[in-house]
N, C-alpha and C positions, 0 to 999 in steps of 0.2 A: 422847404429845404430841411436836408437834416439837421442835427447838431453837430458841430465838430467834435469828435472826441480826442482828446489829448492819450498819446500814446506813450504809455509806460514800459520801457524796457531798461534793463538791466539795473532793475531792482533785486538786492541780494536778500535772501531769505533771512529771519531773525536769527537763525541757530548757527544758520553762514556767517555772518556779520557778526555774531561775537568771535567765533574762532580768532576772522579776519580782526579785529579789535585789535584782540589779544597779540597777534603777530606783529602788525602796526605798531602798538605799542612797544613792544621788545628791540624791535629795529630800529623806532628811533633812540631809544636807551643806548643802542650798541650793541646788544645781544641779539644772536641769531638762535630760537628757539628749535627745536626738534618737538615730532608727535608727543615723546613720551613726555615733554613739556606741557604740552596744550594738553591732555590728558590728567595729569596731577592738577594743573590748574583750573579747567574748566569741568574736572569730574565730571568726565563720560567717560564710554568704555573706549579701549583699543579701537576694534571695528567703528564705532561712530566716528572717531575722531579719524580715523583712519579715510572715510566717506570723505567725511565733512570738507576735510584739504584736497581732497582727491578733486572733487568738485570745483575746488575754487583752482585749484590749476587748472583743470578742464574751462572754466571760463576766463583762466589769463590773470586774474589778480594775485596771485604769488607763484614763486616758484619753490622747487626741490633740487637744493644742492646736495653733491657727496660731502661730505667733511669727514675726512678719515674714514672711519666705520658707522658715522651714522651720517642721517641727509638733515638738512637746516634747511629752515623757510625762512625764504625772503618775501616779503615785497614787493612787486609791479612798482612800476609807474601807473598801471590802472588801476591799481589797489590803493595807492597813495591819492590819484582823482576824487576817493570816494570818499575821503576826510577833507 
């Protein structure tokens, strides 16, 4: 017989998972961060940072609000799962 193998999905990548940290963390503060937030803080460029969220909306653990003139990340319920 084979071995079973234990299936690993929606494991988020390490460079994913700090952005997401860093939003987690803000949101439960009470603060609703923006890119050019995660950028100052986690020094990377525009473009990465700019991926990096893109990505994790693409997989549902946060979103992108308007607020006024810029957009704020929230949050999921599946983002909050993964803490």
């Amino acid at each position: 017989m084979k071995p079973i193998e234990t299936k690993i999905e929606g494991i988020i990548p390490e460079e994913l998972f700090e952005v997401l940290m860093y939003i987690y963390q803000q949101n439960v503060s009470g603060n609703k961060p923006t890119i050019s937030d995660v950028i100052e803080e986690l020094n990377i460029s525009r473009p990465t940072a700019r991926k990096r969220t893109q990505n994790l909306i693409d997989e549902g653990y946060i979103i992108e609000a308007v607020k006024g003139r810029s957009k704020v990340l929230q949050i999921t319920q599946k983002g909050k799962i993964v803490f």
